[in-house]
N, C-alpha and C positions, 0 to 999 in steps of 0.2 A: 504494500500500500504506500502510497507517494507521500512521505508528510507532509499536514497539512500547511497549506503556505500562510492563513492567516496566522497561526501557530509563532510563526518564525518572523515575529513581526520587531525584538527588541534589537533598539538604538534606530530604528526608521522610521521617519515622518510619519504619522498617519490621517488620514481626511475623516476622520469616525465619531460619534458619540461614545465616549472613554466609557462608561457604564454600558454601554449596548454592547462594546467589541467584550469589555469582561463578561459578559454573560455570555456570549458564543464562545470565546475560549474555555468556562466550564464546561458548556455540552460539549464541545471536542473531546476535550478533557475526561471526560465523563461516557464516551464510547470510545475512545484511542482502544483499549483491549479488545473489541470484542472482534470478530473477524466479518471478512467482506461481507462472507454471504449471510452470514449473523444482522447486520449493519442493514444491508440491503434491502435484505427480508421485511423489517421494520420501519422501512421508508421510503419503497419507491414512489416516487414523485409527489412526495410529503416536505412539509417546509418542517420549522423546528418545535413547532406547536401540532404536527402532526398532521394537519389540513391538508389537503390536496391542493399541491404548486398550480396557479394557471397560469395557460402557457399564451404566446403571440396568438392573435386570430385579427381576422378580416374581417368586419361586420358592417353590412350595409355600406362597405367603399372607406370604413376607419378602421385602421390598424392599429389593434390595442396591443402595447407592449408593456408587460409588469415587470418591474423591475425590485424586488421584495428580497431583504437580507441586507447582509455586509457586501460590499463587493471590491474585488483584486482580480491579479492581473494574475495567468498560467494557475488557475487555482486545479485541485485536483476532484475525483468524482464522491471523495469524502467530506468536503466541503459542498460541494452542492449538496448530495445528499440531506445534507442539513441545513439548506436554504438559501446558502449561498450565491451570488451569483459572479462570473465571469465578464471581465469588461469584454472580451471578444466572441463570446456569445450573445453580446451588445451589437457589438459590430456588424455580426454575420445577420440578424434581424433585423436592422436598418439596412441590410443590403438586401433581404428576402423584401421589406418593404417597396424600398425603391424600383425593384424588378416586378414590383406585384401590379401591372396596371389596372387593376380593380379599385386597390386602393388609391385614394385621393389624396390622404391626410393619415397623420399618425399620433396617439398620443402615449404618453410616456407614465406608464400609472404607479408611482414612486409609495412605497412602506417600506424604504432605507434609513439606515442611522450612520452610512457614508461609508468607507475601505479605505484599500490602500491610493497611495497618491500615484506606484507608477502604474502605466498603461490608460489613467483618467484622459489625457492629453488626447489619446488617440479618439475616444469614443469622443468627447467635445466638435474633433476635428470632424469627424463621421456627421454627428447632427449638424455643421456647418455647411459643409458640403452638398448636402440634399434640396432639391429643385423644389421636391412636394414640401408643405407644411410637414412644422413636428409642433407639437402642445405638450406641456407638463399637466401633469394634475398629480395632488395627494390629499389623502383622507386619511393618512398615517403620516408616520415620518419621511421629512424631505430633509436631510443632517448631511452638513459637511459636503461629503465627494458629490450624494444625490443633490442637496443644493448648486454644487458649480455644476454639475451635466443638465439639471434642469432651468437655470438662468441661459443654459446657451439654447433653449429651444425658441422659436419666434411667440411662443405664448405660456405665460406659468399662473394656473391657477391651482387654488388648495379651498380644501372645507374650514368655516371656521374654527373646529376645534384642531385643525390639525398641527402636528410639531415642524416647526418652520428654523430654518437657521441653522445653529449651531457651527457660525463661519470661523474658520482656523484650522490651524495645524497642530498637531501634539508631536510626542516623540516620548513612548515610554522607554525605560532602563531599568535593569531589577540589579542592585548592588548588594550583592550577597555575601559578603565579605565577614561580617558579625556572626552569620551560620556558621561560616566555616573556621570563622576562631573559635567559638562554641564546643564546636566538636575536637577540636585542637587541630586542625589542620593548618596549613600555614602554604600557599601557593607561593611559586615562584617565574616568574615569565621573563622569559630575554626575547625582546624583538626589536628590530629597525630603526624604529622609531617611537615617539610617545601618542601616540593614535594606533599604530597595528597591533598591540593587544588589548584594545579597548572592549571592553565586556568579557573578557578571558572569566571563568567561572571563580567567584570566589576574591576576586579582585575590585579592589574600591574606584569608582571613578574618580579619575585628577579632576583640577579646577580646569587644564587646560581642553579637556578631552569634555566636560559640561558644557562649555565656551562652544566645542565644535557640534555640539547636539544641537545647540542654539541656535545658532546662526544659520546651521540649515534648516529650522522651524523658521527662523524670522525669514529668510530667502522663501521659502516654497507658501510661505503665510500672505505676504506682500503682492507676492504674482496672485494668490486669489483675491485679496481686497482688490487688486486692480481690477481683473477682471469683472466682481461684483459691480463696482461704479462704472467701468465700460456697460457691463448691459444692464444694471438699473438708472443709470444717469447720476452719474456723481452728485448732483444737488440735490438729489433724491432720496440719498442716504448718507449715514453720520457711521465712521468709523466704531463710534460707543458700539453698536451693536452689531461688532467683528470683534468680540472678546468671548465669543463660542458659545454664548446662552442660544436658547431656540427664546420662539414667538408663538402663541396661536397661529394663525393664520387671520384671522381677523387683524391684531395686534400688527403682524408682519405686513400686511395690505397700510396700514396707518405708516408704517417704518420705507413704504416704497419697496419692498422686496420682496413681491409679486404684483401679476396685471390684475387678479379679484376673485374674490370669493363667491363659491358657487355651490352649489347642493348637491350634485352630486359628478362624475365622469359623463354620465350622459348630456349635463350641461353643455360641458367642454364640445361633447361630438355635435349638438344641436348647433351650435356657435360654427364648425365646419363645416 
């Protein structure tokens, strides 16, 4: 089985709600022993509540795309499994879309709490690219990654109670250094430099090697603010609320960071 990739996520950027990614990490966590067909058995095309994943469809000339879970980039099929989803499995739907001449228009029906940052790039470029209409809408969570992919569609509406925002980047580290004096062990690392054994097990982070987690939070942070005031209108919206809180969706409509609040997805399709 491929470990799983959101799994191996420490000392990297992440686009996510910090309590959404640790609760998927439990349920990894929480079936990592059991075996494929164990796993399988128990889940086929089940999210992580158990309900039956839906999937892309064409209806009446809209192409509905859900996009439900964490999402990253090369993920493996034990992360779907469990609700996940793949930016390139993104990809290849916006390409079934645009090949589908039935469809006219497409909306993007987001209950994400955001992923990883690489590969985001790619599926943003993807929704730009397209001739036809693409619409956001969420009744759940729109967080972090799901926020920047859903600002890049020509139209982003949410319900009002839905969870909006949560714009930023993190970057966890687990320094476990205190465990392992605990136990008496005592690590020893020779490398290169003072960055190549950065997160070595058991080892403290330097101040220098903090400094470098930061900077690439505050670099890959910046490029998303930017892009929110490119596509909300900079005068539209106040930096205050890119410090990673969400919004209703009511709330978030007052903040300028979405086009409106609507009742339900069939709104959205009646509007195309």
């Amino acid at each position: 089985m491929k470990f799983p990739e959101l799994l191996s996520v420490l000392q990297r950027p992440l686009l996510i709600r910090p309590s959404s990614h640790a609760s998927y990490l439990q349920m990894f966590a929480d079936h990592a022993e059991k075996t494929r067909e164990d796993f399988r058995a128990e889940r086929p095309l089940k999210d992580f509540c158990g309900a039956e994943m839906p999937q892309a469809e064409n209806v009446g000339g809209i192409f509905y795309l859900p996009i439900g879970g964490p999402m990253g980039r090369g993920l493996g099929e034990f992360e779907k499994l469990c609700g996940a989803v793949d930016y390139g499995d993104i990809i290849e739907e916006l390409d079934q879309f645009e090949e589908d001449e039935m469809a006219r228009a497409a909306i993007l029906n987001f209950d994400s709490p955001g992923g990883m940052c690489q590969g985001l790039g790619a599926v943003r470029e993807r929704i730009a690219a397209l001739d036809k209409p693409v619409h956001a809408f969420s009744a759940g969570m729109v967080c972090s990654a799901a926020f920047d992919m859903a600002i890049a569609c020509d139209g982003f509406w949410t319900s009002a109670d839905a969870d909006v925002g949560c714009i930023g980047v993190y970057c966890y580290a687990l320094d476990r250094s205190a465990q392992y004096a605990d136990a008496g062990l005592k690590p020893i690392v020779v490398s290169s430099g003072k960055y190549k054994a950065m997160g070595a097990p058991g080892m403290p982070y330097t101040k220098d090697q903090i400094e470098l987690l930061q900077s690439e939070v505050d670099d890959l942070s910046e490029e998303f603010f930017l892009r929110v005031e490119e596509a909300r209108g900079k005068e539209n919206v106040s930096r205050e609320d890119f410090q990673g809180q969400s919004f209703t969706g009511k709330r978030a409509l007052e903040k300028g960071l979405i086009d409106g609040v609507v009742g339900s997805i069939e709104d959205v399709a009646a509007m195309l």
